[in-house]
N, C-alpha and C positions, 0 to 999 in steps of 0.2 A: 523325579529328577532324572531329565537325559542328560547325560556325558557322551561325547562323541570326542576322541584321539580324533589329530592329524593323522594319524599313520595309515600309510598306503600300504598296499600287498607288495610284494619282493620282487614282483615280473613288472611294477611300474614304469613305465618310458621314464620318469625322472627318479629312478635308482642311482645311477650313474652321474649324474648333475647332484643329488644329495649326498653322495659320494664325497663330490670335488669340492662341494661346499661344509663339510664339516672337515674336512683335513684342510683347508685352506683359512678355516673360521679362528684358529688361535692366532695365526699371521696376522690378518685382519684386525683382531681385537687389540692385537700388541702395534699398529703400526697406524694407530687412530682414526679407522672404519667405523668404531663403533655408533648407531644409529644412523649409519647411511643404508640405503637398499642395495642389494644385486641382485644382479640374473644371471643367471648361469645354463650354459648351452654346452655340450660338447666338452669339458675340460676350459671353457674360455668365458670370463665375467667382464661385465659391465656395470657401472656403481650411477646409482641415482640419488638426491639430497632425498627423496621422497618414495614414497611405492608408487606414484603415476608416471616420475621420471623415470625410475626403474625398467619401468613397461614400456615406454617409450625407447627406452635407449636398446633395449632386449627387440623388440620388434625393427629397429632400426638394424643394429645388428645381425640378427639371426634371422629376420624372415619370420614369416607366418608359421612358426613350427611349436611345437612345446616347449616351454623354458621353464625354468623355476624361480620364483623373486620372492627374497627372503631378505628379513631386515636383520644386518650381522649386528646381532644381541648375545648377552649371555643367555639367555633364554635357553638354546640349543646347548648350551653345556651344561648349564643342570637339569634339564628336563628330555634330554637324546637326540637325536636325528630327526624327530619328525613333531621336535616344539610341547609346550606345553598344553594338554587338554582342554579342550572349551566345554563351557558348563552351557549346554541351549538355553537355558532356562534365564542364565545372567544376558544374552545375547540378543535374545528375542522378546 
């Protein structure tokens, strides 16, 4: 059985955007986001009905650069900052 965490190392380019995105994720949940997607860039989101609109609306917005698109779920609040583990094995 592989288990593989989302979790990135601390020096990641989107430290800083998973930052903005969990202290901005209780607002979100209370304020009827939940199951839309965002991107998030620099301290600045953009919300999609979907994860393709997400990415659309993120590339539109910011450019060809790295962004983070995460769907505002409870997921991140009981299971941390970098999501609930995926099982390979259920996956693949």
């Amino acid at each position: 059985n592989y288990t593989m965490s989302s979790r990135q190392d601390d020096d990641s380019p989107l430290e800083k955007e998973i930052d903005f995105f969990m202290k901005r994720l209780p607002f979100w949940l209370l304020t009827g986001k939940r199951g839309r997607w965002v991107s998030v860039n620099d301290n600045v989101s953009v919300f999609g009905r979907n994860v393709k609109e997400a990415v659309e609306r993120g590339y539109d917005s910011f450019g060809n650069v790295p962004f983070l698109v995460r769907e505002v779920s409870l997921e991140y609040i009981r299971h941390g900052r970098y999501g609930k583990p995926v099982n390979l094995n259920t996956v693949y």
